[in-house]
N, CA and C atoms as a LAMMPS dump frame, in Angstrom:
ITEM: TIMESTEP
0
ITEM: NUMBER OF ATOMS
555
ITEM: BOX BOUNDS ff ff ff
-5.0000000000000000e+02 5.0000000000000000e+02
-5.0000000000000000e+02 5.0000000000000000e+02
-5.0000000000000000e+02 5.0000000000000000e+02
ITEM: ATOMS id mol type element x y z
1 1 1 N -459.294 -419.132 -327.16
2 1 2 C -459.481 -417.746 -326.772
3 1 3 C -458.125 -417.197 -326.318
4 2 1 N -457.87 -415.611 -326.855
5 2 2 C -456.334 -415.53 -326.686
6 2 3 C -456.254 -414.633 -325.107
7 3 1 N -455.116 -414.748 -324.371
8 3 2 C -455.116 -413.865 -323.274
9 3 3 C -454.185 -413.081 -323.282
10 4 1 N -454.199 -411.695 -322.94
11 4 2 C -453.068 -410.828 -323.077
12 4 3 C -452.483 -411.642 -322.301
13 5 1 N -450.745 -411.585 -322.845
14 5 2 C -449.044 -411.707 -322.466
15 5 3 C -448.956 -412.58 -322.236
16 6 1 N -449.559 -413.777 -323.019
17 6 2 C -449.677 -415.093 -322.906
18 6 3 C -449.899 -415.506 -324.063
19 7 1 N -448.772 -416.851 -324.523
20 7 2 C -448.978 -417.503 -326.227
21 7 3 C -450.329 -417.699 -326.426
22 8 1 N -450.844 -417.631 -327.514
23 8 2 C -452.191 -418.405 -327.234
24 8 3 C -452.111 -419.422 -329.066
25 9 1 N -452.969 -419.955 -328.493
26 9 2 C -452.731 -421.369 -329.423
27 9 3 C -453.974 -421.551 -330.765
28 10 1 N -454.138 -421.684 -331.757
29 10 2 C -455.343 -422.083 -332.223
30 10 3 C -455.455 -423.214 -333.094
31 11 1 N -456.325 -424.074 -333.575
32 11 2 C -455.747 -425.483 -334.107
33 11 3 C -456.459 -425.077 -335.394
34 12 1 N -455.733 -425.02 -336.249
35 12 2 C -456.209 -424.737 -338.037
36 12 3 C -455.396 -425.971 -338.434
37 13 1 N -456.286 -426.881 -339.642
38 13 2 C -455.316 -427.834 -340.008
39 13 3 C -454.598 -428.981 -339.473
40 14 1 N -455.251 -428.969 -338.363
41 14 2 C -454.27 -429.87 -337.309
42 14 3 C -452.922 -429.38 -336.72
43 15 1 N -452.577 -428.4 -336.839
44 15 2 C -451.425 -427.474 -336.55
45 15 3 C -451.487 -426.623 -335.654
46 16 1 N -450.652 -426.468 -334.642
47 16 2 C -450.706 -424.877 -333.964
48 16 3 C -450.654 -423.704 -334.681
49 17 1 N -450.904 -422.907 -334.463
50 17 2 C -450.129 -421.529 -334.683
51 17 3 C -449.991 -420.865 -333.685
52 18 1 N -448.925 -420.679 -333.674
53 18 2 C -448.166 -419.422 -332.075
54 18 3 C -448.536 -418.354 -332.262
55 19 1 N -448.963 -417.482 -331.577
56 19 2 C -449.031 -416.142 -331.904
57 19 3 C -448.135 -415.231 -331.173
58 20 1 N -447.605 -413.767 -331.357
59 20 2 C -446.582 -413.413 -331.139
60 20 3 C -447.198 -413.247 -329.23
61 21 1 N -446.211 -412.989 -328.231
62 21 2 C -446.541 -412.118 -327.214
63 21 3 C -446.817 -410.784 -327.379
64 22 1 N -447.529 -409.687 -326.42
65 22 2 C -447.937 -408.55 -326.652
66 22 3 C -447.087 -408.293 -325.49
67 23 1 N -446.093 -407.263 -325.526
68 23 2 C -444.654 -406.741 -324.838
69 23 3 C -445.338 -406.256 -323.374
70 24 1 N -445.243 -406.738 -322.446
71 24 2 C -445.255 -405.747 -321.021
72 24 3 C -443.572 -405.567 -320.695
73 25 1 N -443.97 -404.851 -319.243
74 25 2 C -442.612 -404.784 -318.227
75 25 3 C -441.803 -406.199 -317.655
76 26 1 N -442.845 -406.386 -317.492
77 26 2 C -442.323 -407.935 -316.736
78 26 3 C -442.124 -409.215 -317.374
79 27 1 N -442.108 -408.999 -318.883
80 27 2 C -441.466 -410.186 -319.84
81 27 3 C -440.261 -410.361 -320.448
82 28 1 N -440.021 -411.375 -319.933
83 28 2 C -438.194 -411.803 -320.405
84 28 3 C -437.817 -412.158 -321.833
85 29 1 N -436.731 -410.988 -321.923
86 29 2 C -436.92 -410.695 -323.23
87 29 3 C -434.868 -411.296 -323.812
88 30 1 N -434.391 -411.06 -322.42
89 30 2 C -432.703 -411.264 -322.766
90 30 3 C -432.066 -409.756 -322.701
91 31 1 N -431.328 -409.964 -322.581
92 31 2 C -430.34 -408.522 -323.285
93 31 3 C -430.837 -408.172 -325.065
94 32 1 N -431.275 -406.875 -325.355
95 32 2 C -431.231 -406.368 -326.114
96 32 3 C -429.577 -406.22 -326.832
97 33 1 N -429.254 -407.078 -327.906
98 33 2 C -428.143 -407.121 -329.057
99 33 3 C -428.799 -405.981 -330.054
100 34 1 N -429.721 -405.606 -330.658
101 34 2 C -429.559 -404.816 -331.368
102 34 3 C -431.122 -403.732 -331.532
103 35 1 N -431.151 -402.303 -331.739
104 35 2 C -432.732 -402.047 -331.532
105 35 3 C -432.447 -400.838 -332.846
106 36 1 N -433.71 -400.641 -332.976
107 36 2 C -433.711 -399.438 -334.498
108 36 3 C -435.151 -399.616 -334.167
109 37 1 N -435.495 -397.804 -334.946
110 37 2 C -437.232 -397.502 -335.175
111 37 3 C -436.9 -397.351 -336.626
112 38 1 N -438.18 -398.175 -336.892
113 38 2 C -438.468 -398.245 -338.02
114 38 3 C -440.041 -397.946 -338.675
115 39 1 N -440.101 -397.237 -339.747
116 39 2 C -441.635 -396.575 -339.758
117 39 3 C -442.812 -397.806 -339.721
118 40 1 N -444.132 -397.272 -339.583
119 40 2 C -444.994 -398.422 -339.506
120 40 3 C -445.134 -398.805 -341.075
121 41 1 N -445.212 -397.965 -341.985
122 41 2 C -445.466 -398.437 -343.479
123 41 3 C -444.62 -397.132 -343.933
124 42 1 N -444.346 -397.817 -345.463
125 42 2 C -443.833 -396.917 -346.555
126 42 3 C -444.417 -395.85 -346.795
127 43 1 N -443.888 -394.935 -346.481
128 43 2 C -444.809 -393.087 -347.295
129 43 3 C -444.001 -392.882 -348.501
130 44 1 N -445.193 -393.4 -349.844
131 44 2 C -444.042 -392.836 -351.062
132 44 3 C -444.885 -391.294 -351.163
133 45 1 N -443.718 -390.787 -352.053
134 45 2 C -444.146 -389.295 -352.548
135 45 3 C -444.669 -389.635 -353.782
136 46 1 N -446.096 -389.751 -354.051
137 46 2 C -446.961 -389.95 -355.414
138 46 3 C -447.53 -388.959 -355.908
139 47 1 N -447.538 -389.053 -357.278
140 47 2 C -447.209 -387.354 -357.877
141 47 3 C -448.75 -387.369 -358.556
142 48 1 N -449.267 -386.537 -358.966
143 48 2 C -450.822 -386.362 -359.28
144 48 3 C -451.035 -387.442 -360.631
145 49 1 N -450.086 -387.873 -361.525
146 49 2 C -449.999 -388.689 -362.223
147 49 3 C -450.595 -390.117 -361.718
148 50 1 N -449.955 -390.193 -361.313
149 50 2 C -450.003 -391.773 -359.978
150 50 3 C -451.416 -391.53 -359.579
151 51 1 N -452.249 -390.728 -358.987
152 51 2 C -453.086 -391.133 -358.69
153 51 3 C -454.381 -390.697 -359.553
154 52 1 N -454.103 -390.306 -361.055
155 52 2 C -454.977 -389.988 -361.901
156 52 3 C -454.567 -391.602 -362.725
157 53 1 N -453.262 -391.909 -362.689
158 53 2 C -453.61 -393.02 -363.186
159 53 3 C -454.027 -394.606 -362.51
160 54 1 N -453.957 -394.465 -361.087
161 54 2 C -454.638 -395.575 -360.438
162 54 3 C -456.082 -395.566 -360.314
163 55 1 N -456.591 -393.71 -360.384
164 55 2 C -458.113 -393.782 -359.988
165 55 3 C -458.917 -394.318 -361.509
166 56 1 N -458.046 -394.217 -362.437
167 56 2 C -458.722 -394.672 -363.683
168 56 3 C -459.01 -395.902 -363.733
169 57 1 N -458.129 -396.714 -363.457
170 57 2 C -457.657 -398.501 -363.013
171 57 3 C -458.574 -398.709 -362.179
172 58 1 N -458.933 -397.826 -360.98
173 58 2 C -460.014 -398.743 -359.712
174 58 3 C -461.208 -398.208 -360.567
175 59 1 N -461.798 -397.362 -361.508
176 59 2 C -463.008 -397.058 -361.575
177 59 3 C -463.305 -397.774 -363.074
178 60 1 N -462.031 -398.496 -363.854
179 60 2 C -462.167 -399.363 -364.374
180 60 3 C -462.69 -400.933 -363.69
181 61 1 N -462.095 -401.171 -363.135
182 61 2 C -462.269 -402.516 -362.197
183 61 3 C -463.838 -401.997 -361.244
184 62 1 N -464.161 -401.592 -360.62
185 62 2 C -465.126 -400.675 -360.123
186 62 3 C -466.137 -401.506 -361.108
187 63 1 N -466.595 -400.615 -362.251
188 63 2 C -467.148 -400.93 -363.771
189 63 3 C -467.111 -402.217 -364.041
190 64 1 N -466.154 -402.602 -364
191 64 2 C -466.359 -404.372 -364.658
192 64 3 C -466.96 -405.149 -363.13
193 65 1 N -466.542 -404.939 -362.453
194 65 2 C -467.076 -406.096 -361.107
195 65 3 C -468.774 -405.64 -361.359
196 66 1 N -469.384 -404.108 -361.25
197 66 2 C -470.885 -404.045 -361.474
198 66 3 C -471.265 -404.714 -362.679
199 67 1 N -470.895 -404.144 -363.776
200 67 2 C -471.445 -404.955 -364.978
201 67 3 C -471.072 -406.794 -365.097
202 68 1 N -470.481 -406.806 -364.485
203 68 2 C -470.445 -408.611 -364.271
204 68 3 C -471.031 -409.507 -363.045
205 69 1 N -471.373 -408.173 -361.996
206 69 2 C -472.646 -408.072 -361.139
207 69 3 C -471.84 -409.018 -359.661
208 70 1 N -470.538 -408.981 -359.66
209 70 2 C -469.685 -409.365 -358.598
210 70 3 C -469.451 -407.686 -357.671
211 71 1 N -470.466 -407.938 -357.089
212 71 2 C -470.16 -406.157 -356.425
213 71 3 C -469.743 -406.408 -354.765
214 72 1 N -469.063 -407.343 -354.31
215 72 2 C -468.202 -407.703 -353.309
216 72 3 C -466.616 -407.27 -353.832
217 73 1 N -466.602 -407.453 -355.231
218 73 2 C -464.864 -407.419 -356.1
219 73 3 C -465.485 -405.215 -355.717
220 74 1 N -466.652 -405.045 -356.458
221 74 2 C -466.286 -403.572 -356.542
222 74 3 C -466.094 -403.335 -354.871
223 75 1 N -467.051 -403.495 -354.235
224 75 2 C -466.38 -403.169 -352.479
225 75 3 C -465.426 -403.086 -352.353
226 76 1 N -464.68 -403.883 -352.418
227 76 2 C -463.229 -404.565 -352.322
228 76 3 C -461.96 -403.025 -352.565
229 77 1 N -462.143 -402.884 -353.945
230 77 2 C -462.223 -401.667 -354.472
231 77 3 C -462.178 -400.149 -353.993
232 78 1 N -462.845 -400.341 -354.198
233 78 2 C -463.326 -398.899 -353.151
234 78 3 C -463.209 -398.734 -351.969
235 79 1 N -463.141 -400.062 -351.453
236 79 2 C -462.475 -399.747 -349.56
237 79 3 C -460.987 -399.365 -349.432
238 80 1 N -460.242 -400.196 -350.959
239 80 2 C -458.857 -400.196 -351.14
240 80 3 C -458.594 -398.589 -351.504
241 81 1 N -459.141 -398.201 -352.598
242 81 2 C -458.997 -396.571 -352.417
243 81 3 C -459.703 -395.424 -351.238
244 82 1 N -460.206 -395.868 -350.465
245 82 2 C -460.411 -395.654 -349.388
246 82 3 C -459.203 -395.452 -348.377
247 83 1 N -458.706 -396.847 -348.363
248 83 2 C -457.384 -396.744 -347.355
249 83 3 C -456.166 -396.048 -347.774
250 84 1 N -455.839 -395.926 -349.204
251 84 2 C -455.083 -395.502 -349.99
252 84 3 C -455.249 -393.588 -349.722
253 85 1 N -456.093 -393.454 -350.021
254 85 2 C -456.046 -392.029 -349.154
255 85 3 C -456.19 -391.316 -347.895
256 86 1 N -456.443 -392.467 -346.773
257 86 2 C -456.081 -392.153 -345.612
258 86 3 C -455.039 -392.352 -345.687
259 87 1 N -454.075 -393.412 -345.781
260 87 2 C -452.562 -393.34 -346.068
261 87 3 C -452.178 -392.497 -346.253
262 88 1 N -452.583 -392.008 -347.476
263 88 2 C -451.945 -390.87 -348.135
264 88 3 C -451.831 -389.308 -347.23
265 89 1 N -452.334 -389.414 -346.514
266 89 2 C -452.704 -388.169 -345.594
267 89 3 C -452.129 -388.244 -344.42
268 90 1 N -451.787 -389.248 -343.763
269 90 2 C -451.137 -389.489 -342.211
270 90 3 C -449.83 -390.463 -342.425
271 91 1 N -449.278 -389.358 -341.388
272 91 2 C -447.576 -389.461 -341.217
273 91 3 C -447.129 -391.117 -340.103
274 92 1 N -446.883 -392.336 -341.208
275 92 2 C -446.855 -393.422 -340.361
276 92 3 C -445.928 -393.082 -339.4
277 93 1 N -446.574 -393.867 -338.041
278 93 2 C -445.892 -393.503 -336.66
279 93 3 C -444.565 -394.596 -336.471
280 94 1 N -442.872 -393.655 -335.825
281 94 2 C -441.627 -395.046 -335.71
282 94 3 C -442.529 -395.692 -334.884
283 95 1 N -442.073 -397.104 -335.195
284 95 2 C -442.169 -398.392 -334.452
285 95 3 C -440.956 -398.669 -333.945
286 96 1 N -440.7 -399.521 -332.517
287 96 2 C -439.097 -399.902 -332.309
288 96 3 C -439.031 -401.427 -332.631
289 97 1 N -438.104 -401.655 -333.144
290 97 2 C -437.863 -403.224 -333.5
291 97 3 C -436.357 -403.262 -332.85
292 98 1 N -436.088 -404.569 -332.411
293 98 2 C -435.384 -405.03 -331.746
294 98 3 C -434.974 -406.367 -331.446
295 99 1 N -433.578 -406.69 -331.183
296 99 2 C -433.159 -408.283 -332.019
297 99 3 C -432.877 -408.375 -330.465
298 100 1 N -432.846 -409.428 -329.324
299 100 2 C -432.885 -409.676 -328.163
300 100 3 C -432.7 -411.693 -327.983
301 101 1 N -432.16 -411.58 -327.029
302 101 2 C -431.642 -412.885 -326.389
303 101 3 C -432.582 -414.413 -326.648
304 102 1 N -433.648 -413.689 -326.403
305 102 2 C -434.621 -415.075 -326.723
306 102 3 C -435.758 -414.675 -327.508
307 103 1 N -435.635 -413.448 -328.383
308 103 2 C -436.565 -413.589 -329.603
309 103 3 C -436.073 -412.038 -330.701
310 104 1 N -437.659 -411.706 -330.952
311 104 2 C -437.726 -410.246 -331.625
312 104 3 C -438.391 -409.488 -331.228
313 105 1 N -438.625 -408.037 -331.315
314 105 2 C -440.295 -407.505 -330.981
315 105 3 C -440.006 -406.539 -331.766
316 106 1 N -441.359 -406.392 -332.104
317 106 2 C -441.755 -405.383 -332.656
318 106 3 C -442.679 -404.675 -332.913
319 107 1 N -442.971 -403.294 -332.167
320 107 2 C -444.274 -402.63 -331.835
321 107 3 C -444.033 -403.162 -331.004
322 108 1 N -444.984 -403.418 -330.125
323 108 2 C -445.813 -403.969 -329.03
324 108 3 C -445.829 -405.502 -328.888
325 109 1 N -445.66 -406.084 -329.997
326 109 2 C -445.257 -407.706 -330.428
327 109 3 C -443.897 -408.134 -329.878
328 110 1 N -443.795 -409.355 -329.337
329 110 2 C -442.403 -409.913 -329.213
330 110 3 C -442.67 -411.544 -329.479
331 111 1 N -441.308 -411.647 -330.54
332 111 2 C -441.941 -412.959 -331.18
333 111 3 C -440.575 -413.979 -330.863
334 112 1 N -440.826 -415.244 -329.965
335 112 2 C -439.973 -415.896 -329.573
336 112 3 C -438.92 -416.443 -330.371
337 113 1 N -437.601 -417.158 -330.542
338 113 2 C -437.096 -417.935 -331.893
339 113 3 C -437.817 -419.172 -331.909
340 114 1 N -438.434 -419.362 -331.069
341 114 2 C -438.858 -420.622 -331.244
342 114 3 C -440.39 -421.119 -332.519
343 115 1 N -440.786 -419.697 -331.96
344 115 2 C -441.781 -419.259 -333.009
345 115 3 C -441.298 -418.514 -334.688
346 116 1 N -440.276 -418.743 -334.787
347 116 2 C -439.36 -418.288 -336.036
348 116 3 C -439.129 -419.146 -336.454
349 117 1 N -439.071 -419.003 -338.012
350 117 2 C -438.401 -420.336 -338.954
351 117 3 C -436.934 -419.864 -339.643
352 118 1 N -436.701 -419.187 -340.009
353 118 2 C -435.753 -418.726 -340.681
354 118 3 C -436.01 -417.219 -341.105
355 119 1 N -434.276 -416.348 -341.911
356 119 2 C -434.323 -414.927 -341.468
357 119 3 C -433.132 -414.789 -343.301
358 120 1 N -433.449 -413.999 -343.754
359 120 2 C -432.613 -413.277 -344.999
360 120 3 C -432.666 -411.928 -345.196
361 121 1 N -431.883 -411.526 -345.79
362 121 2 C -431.49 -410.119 -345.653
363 121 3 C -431.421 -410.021 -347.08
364 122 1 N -432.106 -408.918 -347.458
365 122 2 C -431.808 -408.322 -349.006
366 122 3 C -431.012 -407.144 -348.951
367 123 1 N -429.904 -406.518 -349.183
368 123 2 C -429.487 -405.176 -349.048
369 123 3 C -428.297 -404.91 -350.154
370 124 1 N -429.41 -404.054 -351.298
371 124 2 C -429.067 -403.274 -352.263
372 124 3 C -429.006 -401.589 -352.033
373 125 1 N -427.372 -401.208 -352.019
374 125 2 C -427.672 -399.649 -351.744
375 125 3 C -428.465 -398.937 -352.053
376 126 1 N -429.509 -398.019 -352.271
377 126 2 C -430.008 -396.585 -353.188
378 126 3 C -431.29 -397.558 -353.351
379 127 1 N -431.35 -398.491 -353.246
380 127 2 C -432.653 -399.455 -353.583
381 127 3 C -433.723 -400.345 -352.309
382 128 1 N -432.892 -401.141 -352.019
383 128 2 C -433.858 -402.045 -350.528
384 128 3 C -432.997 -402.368 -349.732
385 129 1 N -433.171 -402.067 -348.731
386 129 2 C -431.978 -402.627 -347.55
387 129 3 C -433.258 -402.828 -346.502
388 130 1 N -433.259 -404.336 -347.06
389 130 2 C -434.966 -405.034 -345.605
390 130 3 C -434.083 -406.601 -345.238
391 131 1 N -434.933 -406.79 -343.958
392 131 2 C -434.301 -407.722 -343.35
393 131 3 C -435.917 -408.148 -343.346
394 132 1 N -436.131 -409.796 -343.66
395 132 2 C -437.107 -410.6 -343.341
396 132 3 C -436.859 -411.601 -342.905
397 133 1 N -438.381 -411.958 -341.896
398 133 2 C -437.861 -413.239 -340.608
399 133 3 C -438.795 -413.543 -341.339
400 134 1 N -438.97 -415.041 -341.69
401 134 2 C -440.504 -415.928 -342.003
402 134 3 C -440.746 -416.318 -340.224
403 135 1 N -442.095 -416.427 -340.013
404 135 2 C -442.293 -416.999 -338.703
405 135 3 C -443.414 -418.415 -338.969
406 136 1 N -443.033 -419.575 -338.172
407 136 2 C -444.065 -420.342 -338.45
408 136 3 C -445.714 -420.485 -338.258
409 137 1 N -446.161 -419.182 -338.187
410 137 2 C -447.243 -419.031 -338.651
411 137 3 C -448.094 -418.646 -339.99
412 138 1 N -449.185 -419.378 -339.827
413 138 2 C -450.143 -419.152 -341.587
414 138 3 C -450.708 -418.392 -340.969
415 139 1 N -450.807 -417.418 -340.607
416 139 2 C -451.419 -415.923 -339.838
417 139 3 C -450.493 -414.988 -340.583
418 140 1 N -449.327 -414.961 -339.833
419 140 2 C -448.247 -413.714 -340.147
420 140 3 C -446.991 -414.619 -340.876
421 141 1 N -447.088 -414.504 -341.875
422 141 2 C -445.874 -415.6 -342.139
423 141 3 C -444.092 -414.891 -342.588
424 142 1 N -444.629 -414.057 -342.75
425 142 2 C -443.199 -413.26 -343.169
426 142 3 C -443.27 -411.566 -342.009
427 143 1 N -441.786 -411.093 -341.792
428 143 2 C -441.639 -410.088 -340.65
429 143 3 C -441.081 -409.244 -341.903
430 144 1 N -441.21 -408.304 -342.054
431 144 2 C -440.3 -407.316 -343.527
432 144 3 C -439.934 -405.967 -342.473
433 145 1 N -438.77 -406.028 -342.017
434 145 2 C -437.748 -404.94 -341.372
435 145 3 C -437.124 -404.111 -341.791
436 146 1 N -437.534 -402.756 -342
437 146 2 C -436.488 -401.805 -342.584
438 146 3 C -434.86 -401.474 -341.867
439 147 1 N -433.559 -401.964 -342.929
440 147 2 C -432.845 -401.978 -341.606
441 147 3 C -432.19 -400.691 -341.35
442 148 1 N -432.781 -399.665 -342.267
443 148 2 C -432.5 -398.23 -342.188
444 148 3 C -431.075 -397.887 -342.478
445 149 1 N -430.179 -397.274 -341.277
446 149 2 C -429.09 -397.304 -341.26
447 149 3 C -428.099 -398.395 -340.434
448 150 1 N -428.63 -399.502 -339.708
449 150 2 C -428.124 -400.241 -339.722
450 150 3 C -427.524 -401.632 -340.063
451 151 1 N -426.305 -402.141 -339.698
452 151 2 C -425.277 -402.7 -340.512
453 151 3 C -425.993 -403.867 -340.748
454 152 1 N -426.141 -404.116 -342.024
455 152 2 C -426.593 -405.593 -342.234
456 152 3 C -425.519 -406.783 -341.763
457 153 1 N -424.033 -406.612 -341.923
458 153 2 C -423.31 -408.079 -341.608
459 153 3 C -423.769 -408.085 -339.984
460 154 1 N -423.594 -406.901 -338.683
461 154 2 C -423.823 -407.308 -337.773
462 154 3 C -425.033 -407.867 -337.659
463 155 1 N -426.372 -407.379 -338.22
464 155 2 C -427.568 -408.382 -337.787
465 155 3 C -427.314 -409.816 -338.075
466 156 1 N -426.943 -409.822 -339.406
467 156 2 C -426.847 -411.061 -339.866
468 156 3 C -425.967 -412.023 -338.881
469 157 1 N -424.744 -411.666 -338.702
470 157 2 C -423.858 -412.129 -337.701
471 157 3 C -424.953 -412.642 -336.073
472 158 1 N -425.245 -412.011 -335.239
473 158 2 C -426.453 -411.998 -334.62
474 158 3 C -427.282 -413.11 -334.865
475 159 1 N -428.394 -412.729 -335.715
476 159 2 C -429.66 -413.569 -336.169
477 159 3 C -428.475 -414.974 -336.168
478 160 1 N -427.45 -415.37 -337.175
479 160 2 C -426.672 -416.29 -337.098
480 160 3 C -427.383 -417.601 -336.083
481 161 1 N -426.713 -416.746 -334.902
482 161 2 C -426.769 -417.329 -333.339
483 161 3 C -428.161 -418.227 -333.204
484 162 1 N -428.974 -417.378 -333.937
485 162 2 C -430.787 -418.171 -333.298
486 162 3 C -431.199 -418.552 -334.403
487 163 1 N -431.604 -418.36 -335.66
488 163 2 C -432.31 -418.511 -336.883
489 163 3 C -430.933 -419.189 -337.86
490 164 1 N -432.026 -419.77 -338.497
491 164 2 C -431.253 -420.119 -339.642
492 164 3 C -431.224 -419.484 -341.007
493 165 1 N -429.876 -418.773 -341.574
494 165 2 C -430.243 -417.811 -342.671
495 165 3 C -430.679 -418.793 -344.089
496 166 1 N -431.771 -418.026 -344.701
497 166 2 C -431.746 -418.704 -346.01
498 166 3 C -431.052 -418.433 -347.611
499 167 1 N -430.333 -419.097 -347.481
500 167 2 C -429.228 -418.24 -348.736
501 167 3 C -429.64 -418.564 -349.804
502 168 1 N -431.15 -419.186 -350.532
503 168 2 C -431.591 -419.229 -351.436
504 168 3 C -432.16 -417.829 -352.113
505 169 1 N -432.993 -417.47 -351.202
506 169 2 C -433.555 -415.938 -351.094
507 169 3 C -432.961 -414.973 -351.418
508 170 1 N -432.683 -414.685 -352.799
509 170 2 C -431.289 -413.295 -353.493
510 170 3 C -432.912 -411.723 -353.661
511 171 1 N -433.821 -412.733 -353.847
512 171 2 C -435.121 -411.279 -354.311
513 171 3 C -435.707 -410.879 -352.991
514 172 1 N -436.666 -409.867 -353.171
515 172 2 C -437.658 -409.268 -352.432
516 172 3 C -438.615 -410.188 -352.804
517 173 1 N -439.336 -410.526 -351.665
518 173 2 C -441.088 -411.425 -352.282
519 173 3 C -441.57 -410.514 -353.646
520 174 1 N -442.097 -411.397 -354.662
521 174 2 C -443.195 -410.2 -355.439
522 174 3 C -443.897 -409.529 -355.349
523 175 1 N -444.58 -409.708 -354.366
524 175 2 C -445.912 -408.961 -353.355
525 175 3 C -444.707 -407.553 -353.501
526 176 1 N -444.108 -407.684 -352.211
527 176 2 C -443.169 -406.721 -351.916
528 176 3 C -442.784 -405.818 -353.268
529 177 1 N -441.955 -406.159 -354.194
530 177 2 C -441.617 -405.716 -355.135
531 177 3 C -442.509 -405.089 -356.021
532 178 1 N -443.76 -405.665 -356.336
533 178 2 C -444.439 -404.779 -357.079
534 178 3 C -445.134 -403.723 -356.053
535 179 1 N -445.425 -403.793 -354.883
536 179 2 C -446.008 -403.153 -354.173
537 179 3 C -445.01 -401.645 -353.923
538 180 1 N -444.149 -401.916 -353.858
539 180 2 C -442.282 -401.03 -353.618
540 180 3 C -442.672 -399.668 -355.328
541 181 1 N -442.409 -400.599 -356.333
542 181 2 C -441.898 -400.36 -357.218
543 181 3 C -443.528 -399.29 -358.095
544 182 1 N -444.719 -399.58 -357.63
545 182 2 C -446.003 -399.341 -358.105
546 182 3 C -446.781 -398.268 -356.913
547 183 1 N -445.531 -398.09 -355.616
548 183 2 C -445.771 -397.041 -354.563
549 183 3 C -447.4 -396.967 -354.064
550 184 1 N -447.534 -399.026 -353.68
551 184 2 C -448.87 -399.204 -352.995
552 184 3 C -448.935 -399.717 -351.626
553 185 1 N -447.775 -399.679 -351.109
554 185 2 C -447.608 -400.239 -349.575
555 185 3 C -446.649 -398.537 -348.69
């Protein structure tokens, strides 16, 4: 059972999983090294095209999950265009994220290094400039940071200090990328 501002633990697998802290006044956080707001989700500008041609796609899929009589897949569906147009309608609220002495936070979350596995930076001008932390949880396993206008060598320089960078990592996850590129996140 979890308690506010306190780790709480759960055993899946034989494994912990940490979960992040939820930020008060009175939690030690270090000196703040670096802070930026960053939006809660992507607002693309989708043009009536885009959504004459996705509503065709869900009311295709829609159609096949009934006629194949899997109508949990059509739910599925329809809750997804559901959220897709509340999205579409409300202005995601800044979040502050922030790189600090003995972890991260973000929102209301502050996530220890200890609870971090490693941190890479993708930053292509005119295209993606995101900073991702993997954290060792099978809950939340990846952090995806917009780094807006700030300097990627200083984070990187920074993160350095606590995380270990992964210099295998040259892409965006696929998730990410088609989600970016198909203006569904």
């Amino acid at each position: 059972m979890c308690i506010y501002n306190k780790i709480c633990y759960t055993v899946c697998n034989n494994n912990y999983i940490i979960m992040p802290q939820l930020l008060s006044d009175e939690m030690l956080t270090g000196d703040i090294l670096h802070a930026w707001q960053v939006k809660e989700y992507e607002q693309h500008d989708r043009s009536v095209m885009w959504y004459i041609l996705m509503s065709s796609i869900s009311l295709l899929l829609v159609l096949y999950g009934m006629f194949s009589g899997n109508f949990l897949f059509s739910l599925v569906i329809i809750l997804a265009g559901i959220i897709f147009f509340i999205q579409s309608n409300h202005e995601p609220q800044q979040v502050p994220f922030f790189i600090a002495e003995l972890g991260v936070g973000i929102g209301n979350r502050f996530y220890k290094y200890s609870e971090l596995d490693n941190f890479y930076i993708i930053y292509r001008p005119n295209e993606i400039q995101m900073l991702f932390i993997e954290t060792k949880s099978a809950i939340r396993p990846l952090l995806r940071v917009p780094l807006n206008d700030t300097n990627p060598l200083e984070i990187r320089d920074t993160l350095d200090n606590y995380l270990d960078e992964d210099f295998e990592r040259e892409q965006e996850p696929l998730s990410d990328a088609i989600g970016r590129n198909w203006k569904l996140h």
